[in-house]
Backbone as ProteinMPNN parsed JSONL, in Angstrom:
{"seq_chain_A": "XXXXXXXXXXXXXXXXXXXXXXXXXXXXXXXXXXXXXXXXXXXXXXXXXXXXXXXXXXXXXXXXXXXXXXXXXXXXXXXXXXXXXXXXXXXXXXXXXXXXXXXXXXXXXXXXXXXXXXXXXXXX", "coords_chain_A": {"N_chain_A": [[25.726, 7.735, 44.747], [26.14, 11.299, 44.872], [28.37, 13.901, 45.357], [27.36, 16.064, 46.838], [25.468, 14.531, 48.555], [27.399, 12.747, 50.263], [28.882, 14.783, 51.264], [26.762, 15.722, 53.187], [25.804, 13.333, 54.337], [28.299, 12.788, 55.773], [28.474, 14.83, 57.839], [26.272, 14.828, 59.037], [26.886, 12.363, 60.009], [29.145, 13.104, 62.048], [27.631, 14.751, 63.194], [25.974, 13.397, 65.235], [28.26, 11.731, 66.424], [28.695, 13.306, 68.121], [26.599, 14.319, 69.907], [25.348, 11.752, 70.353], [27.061, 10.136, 72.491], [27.03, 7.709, 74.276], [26.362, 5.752, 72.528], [26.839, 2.262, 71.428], [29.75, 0.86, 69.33], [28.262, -0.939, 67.123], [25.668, -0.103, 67.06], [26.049, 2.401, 66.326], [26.74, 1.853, 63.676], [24.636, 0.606, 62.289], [22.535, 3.009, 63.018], [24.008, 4.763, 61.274], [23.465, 3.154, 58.654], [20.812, 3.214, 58.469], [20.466, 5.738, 58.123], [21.643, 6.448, 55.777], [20.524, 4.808, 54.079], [17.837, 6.293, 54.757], [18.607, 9.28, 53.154], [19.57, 8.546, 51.157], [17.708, 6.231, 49.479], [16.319, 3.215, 49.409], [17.522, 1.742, 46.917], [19.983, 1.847, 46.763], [20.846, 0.435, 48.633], [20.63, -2.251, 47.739], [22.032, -1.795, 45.291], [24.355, -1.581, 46.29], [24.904, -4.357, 47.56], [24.981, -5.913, 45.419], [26.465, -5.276, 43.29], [29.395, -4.275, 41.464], [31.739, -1.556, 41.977], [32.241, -0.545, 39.433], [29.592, -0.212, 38.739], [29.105, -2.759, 37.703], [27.471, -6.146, 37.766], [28.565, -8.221, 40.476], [30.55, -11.152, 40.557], [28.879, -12.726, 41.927], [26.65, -12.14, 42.279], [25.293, -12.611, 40.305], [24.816, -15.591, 40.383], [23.573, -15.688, 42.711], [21.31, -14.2, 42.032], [20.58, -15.834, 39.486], [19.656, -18.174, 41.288], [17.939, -16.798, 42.336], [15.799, -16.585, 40.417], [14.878, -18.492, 39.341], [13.542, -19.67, 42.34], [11.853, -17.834, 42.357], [9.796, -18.108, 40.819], [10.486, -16.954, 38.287], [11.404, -17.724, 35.353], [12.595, -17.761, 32.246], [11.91, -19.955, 30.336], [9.762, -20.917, 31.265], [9.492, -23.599, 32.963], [8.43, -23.183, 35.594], [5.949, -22.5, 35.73], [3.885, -19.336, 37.434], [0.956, -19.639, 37.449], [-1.31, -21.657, 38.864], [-3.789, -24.028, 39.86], [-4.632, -24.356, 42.616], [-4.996, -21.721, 44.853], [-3.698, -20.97, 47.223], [-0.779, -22.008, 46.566], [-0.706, -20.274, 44.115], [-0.502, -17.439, 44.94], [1.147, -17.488, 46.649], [3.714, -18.06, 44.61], [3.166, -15.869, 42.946], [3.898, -13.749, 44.783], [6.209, -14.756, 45.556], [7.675, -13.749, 42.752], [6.701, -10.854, 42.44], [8.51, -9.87, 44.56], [11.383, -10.831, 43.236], [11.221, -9.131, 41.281], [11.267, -6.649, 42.258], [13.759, -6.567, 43.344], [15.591, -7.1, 41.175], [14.349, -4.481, 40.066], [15.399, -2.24, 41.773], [18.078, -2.637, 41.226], [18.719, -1.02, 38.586], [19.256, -2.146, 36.529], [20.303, -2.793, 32.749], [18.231, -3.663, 29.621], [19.665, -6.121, 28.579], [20.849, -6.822, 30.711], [18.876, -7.931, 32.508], [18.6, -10.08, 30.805], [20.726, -11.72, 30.239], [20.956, -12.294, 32.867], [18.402, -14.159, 32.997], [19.12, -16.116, 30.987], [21.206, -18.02, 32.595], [22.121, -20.735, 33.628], [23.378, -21.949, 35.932], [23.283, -24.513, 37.342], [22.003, -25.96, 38.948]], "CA_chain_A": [[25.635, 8.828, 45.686], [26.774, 12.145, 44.796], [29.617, 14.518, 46.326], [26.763, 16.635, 47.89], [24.66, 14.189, 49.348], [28.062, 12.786, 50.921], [29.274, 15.389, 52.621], [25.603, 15.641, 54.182], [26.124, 12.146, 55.635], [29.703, 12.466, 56.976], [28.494, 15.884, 58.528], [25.261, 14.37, 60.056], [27.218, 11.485, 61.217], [29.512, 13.631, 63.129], [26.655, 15.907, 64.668], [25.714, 12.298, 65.531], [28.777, 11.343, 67.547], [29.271, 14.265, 69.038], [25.653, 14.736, 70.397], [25.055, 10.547, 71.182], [28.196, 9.48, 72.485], [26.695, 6.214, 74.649], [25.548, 4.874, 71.873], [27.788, 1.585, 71.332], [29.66, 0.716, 68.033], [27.166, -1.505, 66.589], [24.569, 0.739, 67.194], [26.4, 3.744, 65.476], [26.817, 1.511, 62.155], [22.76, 0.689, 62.123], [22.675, 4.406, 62.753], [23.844, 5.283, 59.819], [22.976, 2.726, 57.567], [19.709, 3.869, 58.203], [20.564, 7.238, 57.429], [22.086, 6.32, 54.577], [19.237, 4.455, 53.33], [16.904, 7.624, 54.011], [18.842, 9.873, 52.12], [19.433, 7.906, 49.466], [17.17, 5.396, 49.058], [16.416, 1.75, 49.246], [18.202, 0.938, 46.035], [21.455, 2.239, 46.738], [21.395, -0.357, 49.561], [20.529, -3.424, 46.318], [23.229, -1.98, 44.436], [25.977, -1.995, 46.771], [25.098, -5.35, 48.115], [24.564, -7.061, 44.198], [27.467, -4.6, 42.314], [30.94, -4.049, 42.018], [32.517, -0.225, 42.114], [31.901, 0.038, 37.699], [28.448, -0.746, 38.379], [28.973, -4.391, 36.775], [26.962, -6.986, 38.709], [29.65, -8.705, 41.219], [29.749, -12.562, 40.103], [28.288, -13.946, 42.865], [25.728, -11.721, 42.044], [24.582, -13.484, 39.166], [24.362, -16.993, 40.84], [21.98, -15.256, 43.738], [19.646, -13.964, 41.283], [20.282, -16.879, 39.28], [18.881, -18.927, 42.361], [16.069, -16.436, 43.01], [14.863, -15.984, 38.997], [14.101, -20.263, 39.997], [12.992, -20.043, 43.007], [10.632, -16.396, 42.668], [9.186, -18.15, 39.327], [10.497, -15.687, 37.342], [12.171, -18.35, 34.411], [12.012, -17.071, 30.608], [11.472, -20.426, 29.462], [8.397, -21.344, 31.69], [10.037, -24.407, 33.785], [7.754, -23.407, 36.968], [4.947, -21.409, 35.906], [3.135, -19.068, 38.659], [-0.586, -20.2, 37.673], [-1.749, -22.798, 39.724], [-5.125, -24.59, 40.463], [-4.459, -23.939, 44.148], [-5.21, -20.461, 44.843], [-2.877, -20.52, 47.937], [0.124, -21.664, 45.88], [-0.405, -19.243, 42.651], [-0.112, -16.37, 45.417], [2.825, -17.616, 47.032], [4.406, -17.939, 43.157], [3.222, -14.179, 42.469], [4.405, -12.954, 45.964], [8.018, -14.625, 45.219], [8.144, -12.969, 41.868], [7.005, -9.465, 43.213], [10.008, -9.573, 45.154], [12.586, -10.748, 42.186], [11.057, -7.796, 40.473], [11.633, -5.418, 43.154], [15.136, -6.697, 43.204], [15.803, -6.324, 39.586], [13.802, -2.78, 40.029], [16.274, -1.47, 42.396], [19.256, -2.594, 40.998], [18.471, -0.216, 37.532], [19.78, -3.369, 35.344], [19.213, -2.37, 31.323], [17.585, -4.888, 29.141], [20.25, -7.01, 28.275], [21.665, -7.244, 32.046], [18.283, -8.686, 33.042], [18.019, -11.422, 29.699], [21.84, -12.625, 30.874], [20.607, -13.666, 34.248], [17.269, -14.996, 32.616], [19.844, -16.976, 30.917], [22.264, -18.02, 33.257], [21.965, -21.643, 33.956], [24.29, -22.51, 37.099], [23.314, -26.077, 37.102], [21.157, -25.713, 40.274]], "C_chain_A": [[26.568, 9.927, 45.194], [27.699, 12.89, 45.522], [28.555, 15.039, 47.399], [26.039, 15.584, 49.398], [25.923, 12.874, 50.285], [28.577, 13.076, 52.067], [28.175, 15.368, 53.612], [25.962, 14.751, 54.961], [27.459, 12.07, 56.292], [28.762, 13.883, 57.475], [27.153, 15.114, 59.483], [25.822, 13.028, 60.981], [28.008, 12.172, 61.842], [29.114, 14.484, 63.82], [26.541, 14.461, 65.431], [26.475, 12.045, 66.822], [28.877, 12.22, 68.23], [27.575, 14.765, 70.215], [25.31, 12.836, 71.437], [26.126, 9.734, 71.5], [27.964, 7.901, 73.328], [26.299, 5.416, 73.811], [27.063, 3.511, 71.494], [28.415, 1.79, 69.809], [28.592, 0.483, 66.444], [26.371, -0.556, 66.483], [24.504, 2.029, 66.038], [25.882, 3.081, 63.855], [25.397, 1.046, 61.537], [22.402, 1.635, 61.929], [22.671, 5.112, 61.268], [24.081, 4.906, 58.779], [21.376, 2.889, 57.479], [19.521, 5.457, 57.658], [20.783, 7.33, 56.201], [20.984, 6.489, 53.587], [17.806, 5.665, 53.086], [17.045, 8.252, 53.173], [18.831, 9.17, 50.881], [18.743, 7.282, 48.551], [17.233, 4.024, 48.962], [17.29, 1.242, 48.192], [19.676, 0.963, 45.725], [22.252, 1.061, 47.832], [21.326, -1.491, 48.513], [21.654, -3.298, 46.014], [24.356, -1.891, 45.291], [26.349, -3.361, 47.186], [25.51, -6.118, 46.494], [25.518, -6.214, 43.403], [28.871, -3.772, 42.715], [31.192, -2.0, 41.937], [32.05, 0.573, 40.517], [30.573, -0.443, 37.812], [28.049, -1.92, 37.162], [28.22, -5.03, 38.15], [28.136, -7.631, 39.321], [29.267, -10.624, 40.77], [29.166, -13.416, 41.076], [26.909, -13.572, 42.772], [24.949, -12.467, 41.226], [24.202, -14.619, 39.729], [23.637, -16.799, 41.773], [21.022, -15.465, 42.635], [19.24, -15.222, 40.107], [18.932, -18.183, 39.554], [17.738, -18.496, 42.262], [15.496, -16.295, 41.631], [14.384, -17.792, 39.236], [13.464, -19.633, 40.859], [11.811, -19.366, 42.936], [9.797, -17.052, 41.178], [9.356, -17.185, 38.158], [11.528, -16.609, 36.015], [11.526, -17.903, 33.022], [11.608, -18.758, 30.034], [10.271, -21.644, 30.094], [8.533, -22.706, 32.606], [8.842, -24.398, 35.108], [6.565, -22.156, 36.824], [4.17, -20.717, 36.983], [1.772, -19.638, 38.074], [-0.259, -21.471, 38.08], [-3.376, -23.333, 40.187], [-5.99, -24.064, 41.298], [-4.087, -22.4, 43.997], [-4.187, -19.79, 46.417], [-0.976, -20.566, 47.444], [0.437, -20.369, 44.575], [-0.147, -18.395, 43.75], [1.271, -16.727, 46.109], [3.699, -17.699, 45.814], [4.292, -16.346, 43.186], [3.923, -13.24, 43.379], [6.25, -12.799, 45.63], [8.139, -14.002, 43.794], [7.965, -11.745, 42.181], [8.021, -9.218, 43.206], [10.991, -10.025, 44.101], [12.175, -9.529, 41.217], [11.439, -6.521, 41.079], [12.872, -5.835, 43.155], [15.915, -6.172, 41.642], [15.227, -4.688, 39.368], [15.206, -1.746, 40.437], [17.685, -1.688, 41.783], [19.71, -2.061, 39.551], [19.327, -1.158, 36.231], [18.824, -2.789, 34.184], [18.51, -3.907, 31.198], [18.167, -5.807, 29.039], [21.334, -7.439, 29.889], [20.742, -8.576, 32.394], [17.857, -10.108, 31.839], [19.286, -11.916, 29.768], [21.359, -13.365, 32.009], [19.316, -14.405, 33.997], [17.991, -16.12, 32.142], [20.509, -18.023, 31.375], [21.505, -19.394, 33.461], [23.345, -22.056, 35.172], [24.484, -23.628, 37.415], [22.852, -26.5, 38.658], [19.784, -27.148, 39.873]], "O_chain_A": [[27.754, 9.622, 45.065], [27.87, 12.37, 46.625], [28.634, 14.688, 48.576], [26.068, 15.768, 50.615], [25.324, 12.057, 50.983], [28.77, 12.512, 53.143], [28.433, 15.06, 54.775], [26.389, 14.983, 56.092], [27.671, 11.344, 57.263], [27.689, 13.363, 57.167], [27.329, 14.943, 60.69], [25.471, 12.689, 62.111], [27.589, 11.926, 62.972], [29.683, 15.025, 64.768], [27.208, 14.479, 66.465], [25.966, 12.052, 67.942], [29.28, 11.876, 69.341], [27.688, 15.513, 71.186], [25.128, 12.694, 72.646], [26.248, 8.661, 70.908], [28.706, 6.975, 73.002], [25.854, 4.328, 74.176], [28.202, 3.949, 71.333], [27.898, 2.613, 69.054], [28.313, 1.119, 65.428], [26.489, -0.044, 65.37], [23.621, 2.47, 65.302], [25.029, 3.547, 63.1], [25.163, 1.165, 60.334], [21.841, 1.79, 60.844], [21.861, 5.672, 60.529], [24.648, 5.558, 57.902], [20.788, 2.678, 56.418], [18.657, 6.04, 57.003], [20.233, 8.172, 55.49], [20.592, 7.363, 52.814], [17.107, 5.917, 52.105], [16.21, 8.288, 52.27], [18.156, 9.297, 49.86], [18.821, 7.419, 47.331], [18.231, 3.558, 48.412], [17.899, 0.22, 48.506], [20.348, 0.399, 44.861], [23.446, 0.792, 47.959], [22.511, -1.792, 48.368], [22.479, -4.191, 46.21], [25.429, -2.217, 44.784], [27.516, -3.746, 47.26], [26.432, -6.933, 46.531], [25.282, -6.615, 42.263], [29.257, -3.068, 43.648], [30.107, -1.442, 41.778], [31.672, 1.734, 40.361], [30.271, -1.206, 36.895], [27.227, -1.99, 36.249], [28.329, -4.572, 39.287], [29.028, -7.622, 38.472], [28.17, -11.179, 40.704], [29.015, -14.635, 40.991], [26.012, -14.361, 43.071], [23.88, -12.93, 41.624], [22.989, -14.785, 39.6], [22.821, -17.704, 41.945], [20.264, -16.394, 42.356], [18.09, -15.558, 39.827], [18.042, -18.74, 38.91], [16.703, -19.151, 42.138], [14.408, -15.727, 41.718], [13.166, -17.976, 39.239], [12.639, -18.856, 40.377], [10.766, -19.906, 43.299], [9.177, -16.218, 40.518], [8.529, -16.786, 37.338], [12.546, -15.974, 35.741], [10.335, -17.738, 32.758], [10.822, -18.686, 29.089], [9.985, -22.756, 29.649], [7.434, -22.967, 33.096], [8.414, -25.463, 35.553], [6.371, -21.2, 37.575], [3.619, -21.567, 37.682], [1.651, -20.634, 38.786], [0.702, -22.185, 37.796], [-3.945, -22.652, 41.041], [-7.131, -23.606, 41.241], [-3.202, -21.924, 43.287], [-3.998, -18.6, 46.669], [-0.127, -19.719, 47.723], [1.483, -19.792, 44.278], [1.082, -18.467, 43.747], [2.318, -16.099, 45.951], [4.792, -17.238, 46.142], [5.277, -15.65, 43.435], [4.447, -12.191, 43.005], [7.073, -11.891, 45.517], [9.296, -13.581, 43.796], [9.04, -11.157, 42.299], [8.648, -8.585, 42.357], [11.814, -9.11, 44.137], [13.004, -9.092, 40.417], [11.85, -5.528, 40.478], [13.385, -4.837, 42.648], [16.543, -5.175, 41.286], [15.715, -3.89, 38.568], [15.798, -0.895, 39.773], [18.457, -0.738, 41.912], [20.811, -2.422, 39.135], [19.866, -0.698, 35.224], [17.636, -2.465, 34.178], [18.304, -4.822, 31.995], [17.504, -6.797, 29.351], [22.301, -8.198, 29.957], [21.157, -9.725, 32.546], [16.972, -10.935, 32.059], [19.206, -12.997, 29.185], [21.316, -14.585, 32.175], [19.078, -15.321, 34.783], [17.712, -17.192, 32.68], [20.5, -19.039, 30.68], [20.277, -19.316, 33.478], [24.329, -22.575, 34.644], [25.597, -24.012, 37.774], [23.445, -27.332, 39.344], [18.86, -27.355, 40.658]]}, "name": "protein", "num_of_chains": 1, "seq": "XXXXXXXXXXXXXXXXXXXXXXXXXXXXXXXXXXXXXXXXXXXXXXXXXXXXXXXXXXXXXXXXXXXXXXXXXXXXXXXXXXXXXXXXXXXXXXXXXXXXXXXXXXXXXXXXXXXXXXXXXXXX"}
């Protein structure tokens, strides 16, 4: 997030309080993590959850996606292939990889970020 598109969100969150003051705490911080997320974009919410401050992956990070490059079928060395027989499992395989792709999408990992966690054996 840049300086500009910053100040925008502190200035819209304080038209905010100053216009919806019943609104509870909670409420506020939904508020404007949705705001956030408009301006900025879905992937700014990925990378803050899955990366540290130097845009390095955070290490716990790695043992998530670890988990989900198993579970979404997404393994480089073919362990759980998505084709399947069963035409209701292969789509549940393709569905969970989708989504580890949209994860890896948003979180603008180069080439060699995403062939470490292809790597990564955790012992899962």
């Amino acid at each position: 997030m840049n300086n500009a598109q910053r100040k925008l969100v502190l200035t819209l969150s304080r038209d905010w309080k100053t216009i919806l003051p019943q609104l509870s705490a909670p409420a506020w911080l939904r508020a404007i993590a949705g705001l956030l997320v408009a301006i900025v974009g879905r992937g700014w919410a990925y990378r803050i959850t899955f990366m540290a401050d130097d845009r390095v992956l955070r290490i716990a990070a790695h043992h998530v996606l670890a988990d989900l490059r198993t579970f979404c079928c997404a393994t480089a060395d073919g362990r759980r292939p998505i084709f399947s027989s069963d035409p209701l499992v292969m789509a549940r395989r393709l569905g969970r990889r989708e989504a580890f792709d949209r994860i890896i999408k948003y979180l603008n990992l180069d080439e060699a970020q995403v062939q470490k966690i292809m790597e990564i054996d955790d012992g899962i």
